[in-house]
N, C-alpha and C positions, 0 to 999 in steps of 0.2 A: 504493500500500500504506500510505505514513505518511497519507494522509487517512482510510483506512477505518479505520485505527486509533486517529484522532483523535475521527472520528465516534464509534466504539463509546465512547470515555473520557466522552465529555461523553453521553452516552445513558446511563451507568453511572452517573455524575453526578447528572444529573437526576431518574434515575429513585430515587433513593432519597431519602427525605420526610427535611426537616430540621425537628428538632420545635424547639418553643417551649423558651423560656427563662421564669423567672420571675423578677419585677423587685420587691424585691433577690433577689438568688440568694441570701442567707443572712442571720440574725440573731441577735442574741445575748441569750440571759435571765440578767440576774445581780441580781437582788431581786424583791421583795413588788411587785406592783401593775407591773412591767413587761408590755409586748407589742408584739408586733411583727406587720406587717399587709405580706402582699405580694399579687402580682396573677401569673396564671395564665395559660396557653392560646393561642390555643384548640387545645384538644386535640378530635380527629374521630377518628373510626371503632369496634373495640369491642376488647372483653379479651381477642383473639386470643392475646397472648405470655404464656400462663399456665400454670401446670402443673395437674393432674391435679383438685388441691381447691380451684381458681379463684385461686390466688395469682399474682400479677404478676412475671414473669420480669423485673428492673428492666434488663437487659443487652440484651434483644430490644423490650418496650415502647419503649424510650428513639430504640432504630434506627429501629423502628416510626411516632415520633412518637404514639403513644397516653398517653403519657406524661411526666413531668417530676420533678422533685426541688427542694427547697429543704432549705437546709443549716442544722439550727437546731445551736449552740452554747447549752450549758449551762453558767455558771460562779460557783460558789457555795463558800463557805465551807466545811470538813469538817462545823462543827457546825451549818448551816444547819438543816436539817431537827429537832435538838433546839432551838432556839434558835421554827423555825417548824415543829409537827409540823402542824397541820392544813394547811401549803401542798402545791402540788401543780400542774403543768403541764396544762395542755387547749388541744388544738388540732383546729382547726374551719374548714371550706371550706364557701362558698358560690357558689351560680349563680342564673341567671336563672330557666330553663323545666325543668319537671316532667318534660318531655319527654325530656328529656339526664340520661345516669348519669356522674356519676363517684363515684370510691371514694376512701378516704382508707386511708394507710398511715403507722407510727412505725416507723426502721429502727433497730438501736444502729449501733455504726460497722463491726461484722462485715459488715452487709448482710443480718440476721436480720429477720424480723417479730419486734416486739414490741406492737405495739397496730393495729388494723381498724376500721376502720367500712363495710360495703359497703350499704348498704338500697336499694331500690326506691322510687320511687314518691315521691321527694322531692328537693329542692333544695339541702338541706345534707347534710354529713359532719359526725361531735365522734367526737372520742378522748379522754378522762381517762385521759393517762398517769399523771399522781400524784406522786411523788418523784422525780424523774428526775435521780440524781446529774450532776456537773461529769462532761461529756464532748461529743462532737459526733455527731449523730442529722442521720438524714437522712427528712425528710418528703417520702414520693410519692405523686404523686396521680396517679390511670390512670382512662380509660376504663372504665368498665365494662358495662352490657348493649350502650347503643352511646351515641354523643354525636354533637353535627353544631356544628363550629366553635365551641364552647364555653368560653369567659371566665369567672375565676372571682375570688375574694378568698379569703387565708390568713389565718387570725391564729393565735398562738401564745401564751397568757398563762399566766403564773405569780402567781399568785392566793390566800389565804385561803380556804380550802372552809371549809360553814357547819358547825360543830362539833353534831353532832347522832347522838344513837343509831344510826339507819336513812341512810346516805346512799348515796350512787352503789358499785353494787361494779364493781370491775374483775376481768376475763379475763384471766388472760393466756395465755400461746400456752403448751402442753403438748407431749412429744417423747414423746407414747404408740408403744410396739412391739409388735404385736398378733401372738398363735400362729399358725402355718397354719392357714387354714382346715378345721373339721373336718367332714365329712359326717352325719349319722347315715342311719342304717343302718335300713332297714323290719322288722318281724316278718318270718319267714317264712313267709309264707301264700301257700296256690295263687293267690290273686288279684292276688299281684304275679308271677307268672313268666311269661314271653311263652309263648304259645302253650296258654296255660289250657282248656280243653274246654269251660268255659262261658263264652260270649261277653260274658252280662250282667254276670260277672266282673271284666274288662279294662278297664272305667273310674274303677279305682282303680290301673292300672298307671303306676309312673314318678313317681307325686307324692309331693313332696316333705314332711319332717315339719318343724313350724314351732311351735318352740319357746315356749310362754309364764311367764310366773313369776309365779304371785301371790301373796297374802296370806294365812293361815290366818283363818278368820272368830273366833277367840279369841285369835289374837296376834300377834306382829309380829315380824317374818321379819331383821328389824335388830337384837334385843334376844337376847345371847345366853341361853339355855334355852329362848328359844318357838318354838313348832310352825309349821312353813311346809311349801308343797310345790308340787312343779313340775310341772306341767300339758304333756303334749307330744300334739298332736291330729292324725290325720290323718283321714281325711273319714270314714271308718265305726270307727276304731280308738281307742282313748283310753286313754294310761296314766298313773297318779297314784301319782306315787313320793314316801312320804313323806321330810322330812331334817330337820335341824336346824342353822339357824342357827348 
């Protein structure tokens, strides 16, 4: 009995992937013109531990081995940022093959997303965090559509951006709460009710109506007092309800 139960512990063992570490595990920015550069992976397989709108469950990735973290420290003066307004932090992974995804993640120290880069079809990740006050942020980087034993490079710089009208904008992450969903509701006409008497009828039954909003051709739908209106089509049906802006 203590062997079959020795067996199953080292089978439990084994069976669960021990992921990589990155080397340094963490580094620190505290002025103009610092960076800091670590090494990755390899991370294999794909962004299984994710929830619903492809974001990285970092608790399951991590078990997973799809995944890693490097721990960046910020530490900067209060007046920092008056003192330097155009600085600003950007961090950036690299790999080899075109072939392999991975993503790039900024977390603050809650364990929030606050900055993404996930693209296709390419080799590196960049985030411009931007002013990222004194605090400790955790950078993850995960698998994403899928990767195969995948080695990479980090850097983290705190930098001078070039002072110019038009420059890079930053995203950042929104905590939109959206109504129940509302249905609308068809005319009531014989050719939507099941069992219609005419056959040729019945291929307008059950479709759905599909909202559009345009522009009035004399004004604009943005500027209050001009003319706009909303367009809702179904396949023989059309109604145009005018409103105002």
């Amino acid at each position: 009995m203590k062997t079959k139960t020795l067996l199953l512990v080292l089978f439990l063992i084994t069976a669960i992937p021990a992921w990589s570490a990155t080397t340094p595990s963490s580094g620190t920015l505290a002025g103009v013109g610092q960076s800091i550069t670590w090494s990755g992976g390899p991370l294999t397989g794909s962004n299984l531990a994710s929830t619903a709108l492809g974001d990285p469950i970092a608790s399951l990735c991590l078990s997973l081995g799809t995944c890693e973290t490097f721990t960046l420290v910020v530490n900067l003066p209060a007046t920092f940022y008056t003192t330097n307004p155009n600085a600003g932090v950007q961090i950036s992974i690299n790999w080899g093959l075109v072939a392999n995804d991975l993503d790039l993640y900024l977390l603050d120290s809650h364990g929030n997303i606050m900055y993404s880069s996930a693209q296709l079809a390419t080799n590196s990740e960049f985030v411009d965090a931007g002013r990222l006050v004194s605090g400790t942020y955790t950078v993850l980087v995960t698998v994403g559509a899928e990767a195969a034993a995948t080695t990479y490079t980090g850097t983290a710089t705190l930098l001078q951006e070039p002072s110019v009208p038009s420059g890079r904008a930053r995203y950042t992450r929104g905590n939109f709460v959206f109504n129940t969903t509302q249905q609308l509701q068809r005319p009531n006409d014989p050719a939507n009710i099941l069992g219609g008497t005419n056959s040729l009828l019945l291929f307008v039954l059950d479709q759905d109506v599909e909202p559009r909003v345009v522009h009035h051709a004399l004004g604009h739908s943005g500027r209050p007092g001009r003319r706009g209106h909303v367009e809702m089509h179904e396949r023989r049906d059309y109604l145009d309800v005018p409103w105002r802006a």
